[in-house]
mmCIF entry with sequence, helices, sheets and N, C-alpha, C, O atoms, coordinates in Angstrom:
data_MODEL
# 
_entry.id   MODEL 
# 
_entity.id                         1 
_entity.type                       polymer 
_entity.pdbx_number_of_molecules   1 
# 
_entity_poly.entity_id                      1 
_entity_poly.type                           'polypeptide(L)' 
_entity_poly.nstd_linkage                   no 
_entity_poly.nstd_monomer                   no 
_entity_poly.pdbx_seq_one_letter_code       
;(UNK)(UNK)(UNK)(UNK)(UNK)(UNK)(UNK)(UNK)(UNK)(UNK)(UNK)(UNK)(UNK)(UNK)(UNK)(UNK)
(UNK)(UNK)(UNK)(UNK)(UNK)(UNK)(UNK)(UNK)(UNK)(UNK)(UNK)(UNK)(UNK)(UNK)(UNK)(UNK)
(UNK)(UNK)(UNK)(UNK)(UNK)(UNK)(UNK)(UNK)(UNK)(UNK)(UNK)(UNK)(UNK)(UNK)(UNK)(UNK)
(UNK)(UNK)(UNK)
;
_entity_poly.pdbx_seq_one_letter_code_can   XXXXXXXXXXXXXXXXXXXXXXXXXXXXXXXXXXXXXXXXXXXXXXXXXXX 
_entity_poly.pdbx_strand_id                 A 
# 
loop_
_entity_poly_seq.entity_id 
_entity_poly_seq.num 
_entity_poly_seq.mon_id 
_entity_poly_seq.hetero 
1 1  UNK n 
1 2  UNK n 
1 3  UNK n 
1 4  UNK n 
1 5  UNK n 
1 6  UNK n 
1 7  UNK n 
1 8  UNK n 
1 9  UNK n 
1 10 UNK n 
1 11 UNK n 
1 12 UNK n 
1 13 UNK n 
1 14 UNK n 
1 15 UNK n 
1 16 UNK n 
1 17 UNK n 
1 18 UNK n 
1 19 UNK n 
1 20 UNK n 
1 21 UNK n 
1 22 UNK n 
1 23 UNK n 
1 24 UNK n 
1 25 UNK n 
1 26 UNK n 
1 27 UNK n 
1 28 UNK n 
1 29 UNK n 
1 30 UNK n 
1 31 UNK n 
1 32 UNK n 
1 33 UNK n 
1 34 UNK n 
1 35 UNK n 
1 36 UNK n 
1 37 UNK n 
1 38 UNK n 
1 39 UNK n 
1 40 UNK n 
1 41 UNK n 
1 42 UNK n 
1 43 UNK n 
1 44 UNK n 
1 45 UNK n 
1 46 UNK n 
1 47 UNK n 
1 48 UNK n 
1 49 UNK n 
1 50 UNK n 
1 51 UNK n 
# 
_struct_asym.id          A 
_struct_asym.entity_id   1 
# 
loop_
_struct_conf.conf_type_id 
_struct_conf.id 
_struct_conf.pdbx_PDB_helix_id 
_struct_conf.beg_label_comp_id 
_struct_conf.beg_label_asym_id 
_struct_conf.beg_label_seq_id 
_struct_conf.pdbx_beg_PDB_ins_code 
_struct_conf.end_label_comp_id 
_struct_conf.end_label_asym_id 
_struct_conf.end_label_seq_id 
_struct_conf.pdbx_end_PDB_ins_code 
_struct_conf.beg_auth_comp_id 
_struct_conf.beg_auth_asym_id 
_struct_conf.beg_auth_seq_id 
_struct_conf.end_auth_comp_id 
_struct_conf.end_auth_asym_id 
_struct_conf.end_auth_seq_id 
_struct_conf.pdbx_PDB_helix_class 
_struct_conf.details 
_struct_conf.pdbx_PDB_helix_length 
HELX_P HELX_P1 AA1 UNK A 2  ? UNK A 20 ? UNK A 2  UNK A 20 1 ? 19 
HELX_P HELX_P2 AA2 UNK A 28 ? UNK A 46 ? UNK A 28 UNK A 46 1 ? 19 
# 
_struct_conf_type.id          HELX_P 
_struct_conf_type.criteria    ? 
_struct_conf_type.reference   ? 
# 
loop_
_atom_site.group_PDB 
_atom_site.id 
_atom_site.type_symbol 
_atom_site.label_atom_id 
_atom_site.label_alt_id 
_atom_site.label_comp_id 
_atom_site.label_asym_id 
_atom_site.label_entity_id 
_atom_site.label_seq_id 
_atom_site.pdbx_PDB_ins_code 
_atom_site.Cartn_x 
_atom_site.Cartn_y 
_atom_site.Cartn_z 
_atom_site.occupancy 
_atom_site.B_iso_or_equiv 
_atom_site.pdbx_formal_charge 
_atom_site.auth_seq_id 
_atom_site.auth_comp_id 
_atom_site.auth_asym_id 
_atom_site.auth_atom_id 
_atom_site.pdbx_PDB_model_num 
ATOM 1   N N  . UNK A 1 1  ? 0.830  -1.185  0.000  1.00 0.00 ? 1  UNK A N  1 
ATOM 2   C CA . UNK A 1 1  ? 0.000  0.000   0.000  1.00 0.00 ? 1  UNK A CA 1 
ATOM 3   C C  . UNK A 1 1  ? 0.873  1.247   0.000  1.00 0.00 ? 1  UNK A C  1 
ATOM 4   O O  . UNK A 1 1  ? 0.930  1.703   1.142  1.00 0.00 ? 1  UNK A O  1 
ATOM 5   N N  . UNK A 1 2  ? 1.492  1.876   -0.780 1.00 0.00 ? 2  UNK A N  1 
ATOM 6   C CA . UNK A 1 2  ? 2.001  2.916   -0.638 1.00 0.00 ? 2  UNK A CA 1 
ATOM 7   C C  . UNK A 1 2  ? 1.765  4.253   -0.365 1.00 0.00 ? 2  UNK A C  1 
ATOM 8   O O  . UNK A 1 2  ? 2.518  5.161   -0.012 1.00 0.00 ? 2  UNK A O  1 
ATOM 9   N N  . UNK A 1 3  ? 0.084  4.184   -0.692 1.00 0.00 ? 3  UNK A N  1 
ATOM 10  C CA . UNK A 1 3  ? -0.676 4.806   0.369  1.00 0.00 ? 3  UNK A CA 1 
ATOM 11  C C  . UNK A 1 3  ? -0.395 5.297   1.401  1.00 0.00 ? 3  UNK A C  1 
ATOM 12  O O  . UNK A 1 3  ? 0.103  6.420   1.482  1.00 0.00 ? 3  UNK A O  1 
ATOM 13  N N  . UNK A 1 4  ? -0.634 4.622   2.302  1.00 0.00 ? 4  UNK A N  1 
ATOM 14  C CA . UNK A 1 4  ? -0.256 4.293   3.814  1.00 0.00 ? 4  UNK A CA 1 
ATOM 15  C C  . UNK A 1 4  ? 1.258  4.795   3.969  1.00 0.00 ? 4  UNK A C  1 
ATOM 16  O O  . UNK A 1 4  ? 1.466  5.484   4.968  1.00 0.00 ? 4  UNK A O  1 
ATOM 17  N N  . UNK A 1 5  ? 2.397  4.533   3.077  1.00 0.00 ? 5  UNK A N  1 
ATOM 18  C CA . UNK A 1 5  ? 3.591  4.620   3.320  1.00 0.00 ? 5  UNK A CA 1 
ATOM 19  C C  . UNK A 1 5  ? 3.407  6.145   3.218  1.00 0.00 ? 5  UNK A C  1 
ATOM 20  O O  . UNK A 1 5  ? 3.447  6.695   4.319  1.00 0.00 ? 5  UNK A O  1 
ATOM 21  N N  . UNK A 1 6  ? 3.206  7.011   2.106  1.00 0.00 ? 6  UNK A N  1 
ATOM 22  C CA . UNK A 1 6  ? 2.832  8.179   1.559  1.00 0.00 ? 6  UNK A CA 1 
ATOM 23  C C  . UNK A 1 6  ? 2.664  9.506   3.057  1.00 0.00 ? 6  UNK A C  1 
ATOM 24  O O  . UNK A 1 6  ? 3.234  10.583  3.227  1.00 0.00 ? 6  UNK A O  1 
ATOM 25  N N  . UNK A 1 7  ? 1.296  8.531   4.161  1.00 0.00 ? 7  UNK A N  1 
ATOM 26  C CA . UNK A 1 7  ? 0.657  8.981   4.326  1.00 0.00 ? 7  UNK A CA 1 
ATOM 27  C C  . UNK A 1 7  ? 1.562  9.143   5.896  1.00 0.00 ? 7  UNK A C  1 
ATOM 28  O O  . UNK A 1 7  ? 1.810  10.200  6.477  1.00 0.00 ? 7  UNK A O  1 
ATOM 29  N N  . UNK A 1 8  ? 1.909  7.842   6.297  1.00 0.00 ? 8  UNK A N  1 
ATOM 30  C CA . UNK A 1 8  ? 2.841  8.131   7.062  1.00 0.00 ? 8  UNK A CA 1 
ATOM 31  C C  . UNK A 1 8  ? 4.377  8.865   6.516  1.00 0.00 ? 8  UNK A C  1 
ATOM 32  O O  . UNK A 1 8  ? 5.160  8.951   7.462  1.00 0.00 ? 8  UNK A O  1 
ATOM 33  N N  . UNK A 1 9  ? 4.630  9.102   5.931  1.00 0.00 ? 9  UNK A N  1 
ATOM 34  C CA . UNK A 1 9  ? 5.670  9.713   5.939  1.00 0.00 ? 9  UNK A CA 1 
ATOM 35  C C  . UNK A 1 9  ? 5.625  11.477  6.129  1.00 0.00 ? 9  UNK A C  1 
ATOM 36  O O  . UNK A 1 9  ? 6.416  12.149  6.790  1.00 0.00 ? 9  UNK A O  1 
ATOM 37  N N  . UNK A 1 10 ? 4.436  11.969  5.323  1.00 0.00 ? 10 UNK A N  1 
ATOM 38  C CA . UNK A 1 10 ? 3.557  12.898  6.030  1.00 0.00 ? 10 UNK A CA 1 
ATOM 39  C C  . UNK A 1 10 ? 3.611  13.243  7.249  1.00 0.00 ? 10 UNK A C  1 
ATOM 40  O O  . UNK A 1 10 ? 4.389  14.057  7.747  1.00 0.00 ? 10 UNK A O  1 
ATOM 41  N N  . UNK A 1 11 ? 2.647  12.531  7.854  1.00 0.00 ? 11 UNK A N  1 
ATOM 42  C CA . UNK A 1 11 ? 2.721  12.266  9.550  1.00 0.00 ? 11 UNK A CA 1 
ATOM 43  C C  . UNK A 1 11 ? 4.173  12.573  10.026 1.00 0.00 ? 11 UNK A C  1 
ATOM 44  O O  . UNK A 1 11 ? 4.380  13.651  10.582 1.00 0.00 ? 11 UNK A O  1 
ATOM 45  N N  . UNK A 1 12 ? 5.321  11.573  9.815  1.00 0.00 ? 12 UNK A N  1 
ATOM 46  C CA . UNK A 1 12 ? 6.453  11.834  10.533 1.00 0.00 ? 12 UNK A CA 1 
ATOM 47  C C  . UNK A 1 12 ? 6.703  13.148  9.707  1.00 0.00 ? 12 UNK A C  1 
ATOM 48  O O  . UNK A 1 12 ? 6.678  14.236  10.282 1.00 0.00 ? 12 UNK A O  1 
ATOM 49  N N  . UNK A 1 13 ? 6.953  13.045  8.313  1.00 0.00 ? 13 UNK A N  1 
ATOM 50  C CA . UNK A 1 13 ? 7.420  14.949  8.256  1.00 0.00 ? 13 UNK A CA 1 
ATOM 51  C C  . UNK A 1 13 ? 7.190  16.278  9.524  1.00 0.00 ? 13 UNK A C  1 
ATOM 52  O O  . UNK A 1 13 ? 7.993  17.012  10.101 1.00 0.00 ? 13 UNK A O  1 
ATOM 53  N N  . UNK A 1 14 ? 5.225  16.084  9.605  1.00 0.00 ? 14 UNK A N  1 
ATOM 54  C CA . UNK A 1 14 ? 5.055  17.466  10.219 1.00 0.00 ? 14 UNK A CA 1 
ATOM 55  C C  . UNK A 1 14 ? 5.588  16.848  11.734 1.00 0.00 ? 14 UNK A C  1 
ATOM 56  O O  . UNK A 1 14 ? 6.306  17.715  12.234 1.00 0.00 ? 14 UNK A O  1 
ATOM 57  N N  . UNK A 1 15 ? 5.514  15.991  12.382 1.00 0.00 ? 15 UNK A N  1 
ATOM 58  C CA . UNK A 1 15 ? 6.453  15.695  13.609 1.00 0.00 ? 15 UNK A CA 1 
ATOM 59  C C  . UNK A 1 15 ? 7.587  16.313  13.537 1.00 0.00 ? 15 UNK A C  1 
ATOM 60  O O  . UNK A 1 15 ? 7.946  17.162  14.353 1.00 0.00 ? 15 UNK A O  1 
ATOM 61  N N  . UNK A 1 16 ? 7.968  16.096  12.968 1.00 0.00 ? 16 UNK A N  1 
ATOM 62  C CA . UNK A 1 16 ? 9.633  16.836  12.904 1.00 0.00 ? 16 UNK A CA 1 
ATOM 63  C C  . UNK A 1 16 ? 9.380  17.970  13.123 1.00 0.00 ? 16 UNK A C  1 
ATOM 64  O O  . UNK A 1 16 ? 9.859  18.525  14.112 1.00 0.00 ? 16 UNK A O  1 
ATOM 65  N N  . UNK A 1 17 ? 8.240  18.867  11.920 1.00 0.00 ? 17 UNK A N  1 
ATOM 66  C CA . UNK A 1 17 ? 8.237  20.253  11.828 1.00 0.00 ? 17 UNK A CA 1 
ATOM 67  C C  . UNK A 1 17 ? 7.748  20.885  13.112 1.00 0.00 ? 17 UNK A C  1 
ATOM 68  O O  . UNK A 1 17 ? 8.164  21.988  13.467 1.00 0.00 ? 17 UNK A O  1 
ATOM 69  N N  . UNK A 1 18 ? 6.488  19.891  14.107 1.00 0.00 ? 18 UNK A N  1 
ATOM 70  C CA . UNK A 1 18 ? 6.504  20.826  14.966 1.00 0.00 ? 18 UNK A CA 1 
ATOM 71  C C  . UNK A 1 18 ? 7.407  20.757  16.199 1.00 0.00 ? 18 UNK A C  1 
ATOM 72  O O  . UNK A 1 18 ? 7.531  21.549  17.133 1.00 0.00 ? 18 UNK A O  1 
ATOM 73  N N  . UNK A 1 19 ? 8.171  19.257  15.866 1.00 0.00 ? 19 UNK A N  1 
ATOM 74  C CA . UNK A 1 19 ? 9.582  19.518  17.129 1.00 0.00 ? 19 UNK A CA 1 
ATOM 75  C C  . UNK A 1 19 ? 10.164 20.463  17.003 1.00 0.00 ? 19 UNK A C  1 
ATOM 76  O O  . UNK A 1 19 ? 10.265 21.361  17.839 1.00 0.00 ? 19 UNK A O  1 
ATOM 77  N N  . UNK A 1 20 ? 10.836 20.405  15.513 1.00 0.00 ? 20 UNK A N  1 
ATOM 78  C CA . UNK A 1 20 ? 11.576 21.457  15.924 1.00 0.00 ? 20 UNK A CA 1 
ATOM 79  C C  . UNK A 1 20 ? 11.590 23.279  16.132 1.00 0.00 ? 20 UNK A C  1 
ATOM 80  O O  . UNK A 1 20 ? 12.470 24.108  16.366 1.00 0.00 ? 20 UNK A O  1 
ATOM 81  N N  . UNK A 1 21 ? 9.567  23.344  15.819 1.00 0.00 ? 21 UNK A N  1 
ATOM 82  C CA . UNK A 1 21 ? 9.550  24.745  15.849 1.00 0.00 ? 21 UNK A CA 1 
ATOM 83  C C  . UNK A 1 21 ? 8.952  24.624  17.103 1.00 0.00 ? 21 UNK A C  1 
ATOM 84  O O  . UNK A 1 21 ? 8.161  25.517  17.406 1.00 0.00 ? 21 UNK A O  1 
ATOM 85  N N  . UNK A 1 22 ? 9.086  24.010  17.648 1.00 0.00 ? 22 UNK A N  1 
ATOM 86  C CA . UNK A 1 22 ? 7.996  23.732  19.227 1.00 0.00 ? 22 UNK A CA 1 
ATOM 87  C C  . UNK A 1 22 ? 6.446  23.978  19.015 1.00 0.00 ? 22 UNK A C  1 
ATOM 88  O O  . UNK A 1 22 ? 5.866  24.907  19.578 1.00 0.00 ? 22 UNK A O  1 
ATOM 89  N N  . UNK A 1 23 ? 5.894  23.201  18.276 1.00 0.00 ? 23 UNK A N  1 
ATOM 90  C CA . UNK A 1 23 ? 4.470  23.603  18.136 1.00 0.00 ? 23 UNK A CA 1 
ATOM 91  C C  . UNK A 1 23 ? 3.662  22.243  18.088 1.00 0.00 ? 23 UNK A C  1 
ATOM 92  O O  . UNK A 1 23 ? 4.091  21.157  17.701 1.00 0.00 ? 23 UNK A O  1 
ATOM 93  N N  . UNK A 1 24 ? 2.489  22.517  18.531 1.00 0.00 ? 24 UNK A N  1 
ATOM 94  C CA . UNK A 1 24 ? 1.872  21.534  18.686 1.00 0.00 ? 24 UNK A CA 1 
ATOM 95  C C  . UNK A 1 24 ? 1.748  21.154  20.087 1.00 0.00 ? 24 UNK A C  1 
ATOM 96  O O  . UNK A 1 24 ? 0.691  21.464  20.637 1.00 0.00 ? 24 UNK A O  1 
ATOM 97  N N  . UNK A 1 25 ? 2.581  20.574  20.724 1.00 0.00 ? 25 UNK A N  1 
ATOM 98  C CA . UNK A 1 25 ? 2.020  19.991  22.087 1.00 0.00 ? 25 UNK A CA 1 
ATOM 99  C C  . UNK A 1 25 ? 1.966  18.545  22.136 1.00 0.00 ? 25 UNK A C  1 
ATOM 100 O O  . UNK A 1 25 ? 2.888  17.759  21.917 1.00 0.00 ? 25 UNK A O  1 
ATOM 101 N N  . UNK A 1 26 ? 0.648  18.272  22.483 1.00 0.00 ? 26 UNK A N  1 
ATOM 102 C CA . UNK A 1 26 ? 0.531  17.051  22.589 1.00 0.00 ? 26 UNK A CA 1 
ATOM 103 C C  . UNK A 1 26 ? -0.738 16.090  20.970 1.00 0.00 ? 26 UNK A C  1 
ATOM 104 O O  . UNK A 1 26 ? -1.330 15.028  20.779 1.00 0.00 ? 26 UNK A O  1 
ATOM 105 N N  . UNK A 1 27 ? -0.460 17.516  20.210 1.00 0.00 ? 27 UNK A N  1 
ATOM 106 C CA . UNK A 1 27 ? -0.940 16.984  19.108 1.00 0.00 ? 27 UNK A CA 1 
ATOM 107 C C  . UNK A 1 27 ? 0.459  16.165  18.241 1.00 0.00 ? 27 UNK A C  1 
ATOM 108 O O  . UNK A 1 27 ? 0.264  15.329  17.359 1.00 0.00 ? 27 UNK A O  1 
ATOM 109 N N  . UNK A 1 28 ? 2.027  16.657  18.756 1.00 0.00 ? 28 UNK A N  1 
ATOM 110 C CA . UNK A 1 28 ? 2.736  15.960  18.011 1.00 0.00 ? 28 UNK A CA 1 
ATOM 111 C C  . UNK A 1 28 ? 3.084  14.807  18.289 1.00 0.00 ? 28 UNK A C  1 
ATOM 112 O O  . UNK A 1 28 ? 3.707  14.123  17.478 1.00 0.00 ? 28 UNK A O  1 
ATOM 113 N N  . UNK A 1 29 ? 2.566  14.143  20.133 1.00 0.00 ? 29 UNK A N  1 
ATOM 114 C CA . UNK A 1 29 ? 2.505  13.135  20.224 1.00 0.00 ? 29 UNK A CA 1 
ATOM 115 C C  . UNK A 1 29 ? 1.179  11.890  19.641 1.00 0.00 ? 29 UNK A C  1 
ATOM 116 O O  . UNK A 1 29 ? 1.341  10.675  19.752 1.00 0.00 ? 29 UNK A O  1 
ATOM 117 N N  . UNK A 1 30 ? 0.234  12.375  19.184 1.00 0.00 ? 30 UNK A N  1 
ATOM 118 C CA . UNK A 1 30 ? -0.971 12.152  18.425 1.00 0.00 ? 30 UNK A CA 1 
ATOM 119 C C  . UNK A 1 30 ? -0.562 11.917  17.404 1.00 0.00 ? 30 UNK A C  1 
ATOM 120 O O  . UNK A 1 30 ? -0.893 10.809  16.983 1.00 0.00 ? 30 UNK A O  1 
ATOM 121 N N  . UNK A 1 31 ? 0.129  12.576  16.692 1.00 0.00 ? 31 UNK A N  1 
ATOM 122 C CA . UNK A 1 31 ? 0.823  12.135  15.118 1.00 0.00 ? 31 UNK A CA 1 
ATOM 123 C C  . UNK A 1 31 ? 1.814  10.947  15.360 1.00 0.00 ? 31 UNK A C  1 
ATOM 124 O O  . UNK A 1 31 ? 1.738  9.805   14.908 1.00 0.00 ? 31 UNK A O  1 
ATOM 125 N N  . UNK A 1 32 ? 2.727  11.475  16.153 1.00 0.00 ? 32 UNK A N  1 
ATOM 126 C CA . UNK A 1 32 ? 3.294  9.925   16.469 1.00 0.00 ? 32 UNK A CA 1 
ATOM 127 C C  . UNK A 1 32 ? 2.863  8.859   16.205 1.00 0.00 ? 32 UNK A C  1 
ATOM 128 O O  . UNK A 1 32 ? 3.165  8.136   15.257 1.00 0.00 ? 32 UNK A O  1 
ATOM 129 N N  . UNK A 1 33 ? 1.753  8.602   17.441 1.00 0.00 ? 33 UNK A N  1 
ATOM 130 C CA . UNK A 1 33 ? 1.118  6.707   17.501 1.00 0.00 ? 33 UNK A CA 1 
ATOM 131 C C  . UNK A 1 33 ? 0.198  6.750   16.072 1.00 0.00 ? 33 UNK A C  1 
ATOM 132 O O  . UNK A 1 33 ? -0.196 5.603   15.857 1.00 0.00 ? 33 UNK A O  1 
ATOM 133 N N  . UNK A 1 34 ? -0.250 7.641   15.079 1.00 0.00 ? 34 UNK A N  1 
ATOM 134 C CA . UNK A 1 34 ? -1.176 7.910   14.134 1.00 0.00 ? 34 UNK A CA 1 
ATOM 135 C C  . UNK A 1 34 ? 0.435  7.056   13.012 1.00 0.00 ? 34 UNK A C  1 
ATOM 136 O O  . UNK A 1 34 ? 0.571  5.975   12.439 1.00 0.00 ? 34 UNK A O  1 
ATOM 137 N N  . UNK A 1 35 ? 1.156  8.047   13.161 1.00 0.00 ? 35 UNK A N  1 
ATOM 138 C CA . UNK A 1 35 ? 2.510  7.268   12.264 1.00 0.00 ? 35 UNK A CA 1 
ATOM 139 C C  . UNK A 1 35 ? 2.821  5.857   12.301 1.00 0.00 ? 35 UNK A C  1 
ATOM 140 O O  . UNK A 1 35 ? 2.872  5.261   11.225 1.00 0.00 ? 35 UNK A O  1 
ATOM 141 N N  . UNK A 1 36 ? 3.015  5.293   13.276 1.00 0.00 ? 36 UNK A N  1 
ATOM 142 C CA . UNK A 1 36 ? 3.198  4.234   13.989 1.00 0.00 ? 36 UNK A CA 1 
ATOM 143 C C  . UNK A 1 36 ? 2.564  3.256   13.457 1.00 0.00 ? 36 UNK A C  1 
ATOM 144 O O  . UNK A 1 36 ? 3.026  2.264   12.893 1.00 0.00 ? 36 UNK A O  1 
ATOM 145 N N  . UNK A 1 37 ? 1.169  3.636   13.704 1.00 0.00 ? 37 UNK A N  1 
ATOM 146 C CA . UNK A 1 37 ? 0.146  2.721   13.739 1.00 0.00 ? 37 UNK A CA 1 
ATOM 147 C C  . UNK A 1 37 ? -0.004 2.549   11.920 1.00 0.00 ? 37 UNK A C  1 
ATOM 148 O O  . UNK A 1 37 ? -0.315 1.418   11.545 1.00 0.00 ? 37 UNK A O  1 
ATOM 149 N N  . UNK A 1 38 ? 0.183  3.496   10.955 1.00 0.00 ? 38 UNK A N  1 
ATOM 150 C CA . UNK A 1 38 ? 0.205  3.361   9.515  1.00 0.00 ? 38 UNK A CA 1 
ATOM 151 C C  . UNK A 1 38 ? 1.102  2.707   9.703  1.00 0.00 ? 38 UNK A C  1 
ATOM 152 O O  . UNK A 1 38 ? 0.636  1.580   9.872  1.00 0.00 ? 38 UNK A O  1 
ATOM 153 N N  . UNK A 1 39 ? 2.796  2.645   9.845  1.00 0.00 ? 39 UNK A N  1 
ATOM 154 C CA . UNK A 1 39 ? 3.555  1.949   9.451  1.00 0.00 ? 39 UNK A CA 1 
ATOM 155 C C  . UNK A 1 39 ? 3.398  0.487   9.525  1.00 0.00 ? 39 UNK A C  1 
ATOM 156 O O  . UNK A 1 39 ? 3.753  -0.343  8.688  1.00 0.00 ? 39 UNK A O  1 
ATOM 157 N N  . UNK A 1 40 ? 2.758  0.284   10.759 1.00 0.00 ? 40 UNK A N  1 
ATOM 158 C CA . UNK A 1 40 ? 2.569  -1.319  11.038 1.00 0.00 ? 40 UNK A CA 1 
ATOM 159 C C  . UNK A 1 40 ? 1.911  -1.840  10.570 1.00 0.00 ? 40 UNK A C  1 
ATOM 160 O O  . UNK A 1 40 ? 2.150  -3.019  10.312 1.00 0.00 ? 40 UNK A O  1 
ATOM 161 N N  . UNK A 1 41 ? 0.505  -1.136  10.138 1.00 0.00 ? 41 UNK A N  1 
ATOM 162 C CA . UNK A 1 41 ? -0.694 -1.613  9.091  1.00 0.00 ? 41 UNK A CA 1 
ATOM 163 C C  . UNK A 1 41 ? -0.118 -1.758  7.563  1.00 0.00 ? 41 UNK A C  1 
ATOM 164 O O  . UNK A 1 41 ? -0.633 -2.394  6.643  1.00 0.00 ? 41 UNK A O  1 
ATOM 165 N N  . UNK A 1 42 ? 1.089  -0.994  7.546  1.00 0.00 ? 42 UNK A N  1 
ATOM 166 C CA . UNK A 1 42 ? 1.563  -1.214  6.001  1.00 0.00 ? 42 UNK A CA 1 
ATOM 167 C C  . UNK A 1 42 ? 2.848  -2.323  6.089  1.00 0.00 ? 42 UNK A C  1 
ATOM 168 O O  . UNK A 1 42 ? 3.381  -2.828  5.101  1.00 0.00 ? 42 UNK A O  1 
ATOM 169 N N  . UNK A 1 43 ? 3.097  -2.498  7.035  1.00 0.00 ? 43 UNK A N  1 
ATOM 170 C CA . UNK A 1 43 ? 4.062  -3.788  6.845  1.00 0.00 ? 43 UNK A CA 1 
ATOM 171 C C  . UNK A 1 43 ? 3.225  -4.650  7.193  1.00 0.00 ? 43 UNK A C  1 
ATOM 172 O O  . UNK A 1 43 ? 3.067  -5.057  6.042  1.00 0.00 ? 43 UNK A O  1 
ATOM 173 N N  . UNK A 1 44 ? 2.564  -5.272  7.765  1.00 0.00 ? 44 UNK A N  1 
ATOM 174 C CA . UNK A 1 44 ? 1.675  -5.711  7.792  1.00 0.00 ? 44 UNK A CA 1 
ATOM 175 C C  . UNK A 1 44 ? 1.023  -6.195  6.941  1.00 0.00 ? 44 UNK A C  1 
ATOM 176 O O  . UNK A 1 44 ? 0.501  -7.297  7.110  1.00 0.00 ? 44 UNK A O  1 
ATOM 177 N N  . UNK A 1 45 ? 0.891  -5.525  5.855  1.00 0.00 ? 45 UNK A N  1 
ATOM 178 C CA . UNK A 1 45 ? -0.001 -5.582  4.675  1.00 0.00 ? 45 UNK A CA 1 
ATOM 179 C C  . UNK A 1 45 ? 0.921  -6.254  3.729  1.00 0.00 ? 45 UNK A C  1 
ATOM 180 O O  . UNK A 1 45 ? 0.624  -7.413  3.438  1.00 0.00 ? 45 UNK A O  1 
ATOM 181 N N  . UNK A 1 46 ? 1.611  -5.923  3.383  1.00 0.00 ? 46 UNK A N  1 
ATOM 182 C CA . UNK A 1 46 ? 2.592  -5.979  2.519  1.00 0.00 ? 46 UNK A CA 1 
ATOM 183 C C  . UNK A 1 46 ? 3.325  -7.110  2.559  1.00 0.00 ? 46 UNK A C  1 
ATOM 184 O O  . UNK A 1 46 ? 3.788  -7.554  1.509  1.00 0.00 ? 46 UNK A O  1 
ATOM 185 N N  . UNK A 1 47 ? 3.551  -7.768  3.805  1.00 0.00 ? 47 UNK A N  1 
ATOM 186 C CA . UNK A 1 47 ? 4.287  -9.025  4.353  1.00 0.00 ? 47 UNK A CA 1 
ATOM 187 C C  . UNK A 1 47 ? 3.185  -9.848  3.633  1.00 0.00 ? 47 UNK A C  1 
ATOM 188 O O  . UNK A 1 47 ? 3.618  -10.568 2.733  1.00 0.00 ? 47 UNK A O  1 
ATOM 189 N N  . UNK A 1 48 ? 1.855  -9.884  3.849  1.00 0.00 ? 48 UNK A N  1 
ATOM 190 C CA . UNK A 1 48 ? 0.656  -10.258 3.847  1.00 0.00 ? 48 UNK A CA 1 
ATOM 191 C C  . UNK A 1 48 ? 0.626  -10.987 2.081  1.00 0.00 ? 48 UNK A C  1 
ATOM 192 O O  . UNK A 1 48 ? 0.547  -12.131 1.633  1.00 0.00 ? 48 UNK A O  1 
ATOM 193 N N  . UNK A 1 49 ? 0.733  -9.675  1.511  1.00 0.00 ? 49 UNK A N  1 
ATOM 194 C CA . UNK A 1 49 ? 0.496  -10.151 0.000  1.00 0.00 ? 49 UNK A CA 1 
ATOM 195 C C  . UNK A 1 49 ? 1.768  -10.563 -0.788 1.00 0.00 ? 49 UNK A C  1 
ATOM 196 O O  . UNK A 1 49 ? 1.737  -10.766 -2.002 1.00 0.00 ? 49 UNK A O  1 
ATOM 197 N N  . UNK A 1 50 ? 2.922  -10.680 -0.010 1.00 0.00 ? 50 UNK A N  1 
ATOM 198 C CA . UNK A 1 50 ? 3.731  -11.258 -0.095 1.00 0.00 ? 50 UNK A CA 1 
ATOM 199 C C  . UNK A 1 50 ? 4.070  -13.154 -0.988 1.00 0.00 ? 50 UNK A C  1 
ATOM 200 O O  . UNK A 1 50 ? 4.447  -13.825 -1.949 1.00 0.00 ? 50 UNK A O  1 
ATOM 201 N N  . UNK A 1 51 ? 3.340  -13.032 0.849  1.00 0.00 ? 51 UNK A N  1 
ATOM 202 C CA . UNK A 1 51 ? 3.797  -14.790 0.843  1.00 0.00 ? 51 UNK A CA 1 
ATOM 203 C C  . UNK A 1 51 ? 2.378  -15.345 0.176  1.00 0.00 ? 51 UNK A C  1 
ATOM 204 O O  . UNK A 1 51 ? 2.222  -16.549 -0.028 1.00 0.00 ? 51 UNK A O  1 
# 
């Protein structure tokens, strides 16, 4: 699904952006587990249609 890869990579981008401008709060920990949770659904997936 590259989708998903797309979409998380997104996600981690603006993480970065609001570490390092200090913004956000505890919305950049929200993007986090939101990142996370795409990445695993896309390996996941992908392992999946693999085998």
């Amino acid at each position: 699904m590259p989708f998903l890869r797309w979409l998380g990579g997104f996600v981690v981008l603006f993480v970065l952006i609001g570490v390092l401008f200090s913004i956000g709060g505890n919305l950049i920990n929200i993007l986090l587990i939101v990142a996370t949770i795409i990445f695993i659904v896309d390996a996941l997936s992908s392992r999946r249609k693999s085998t």
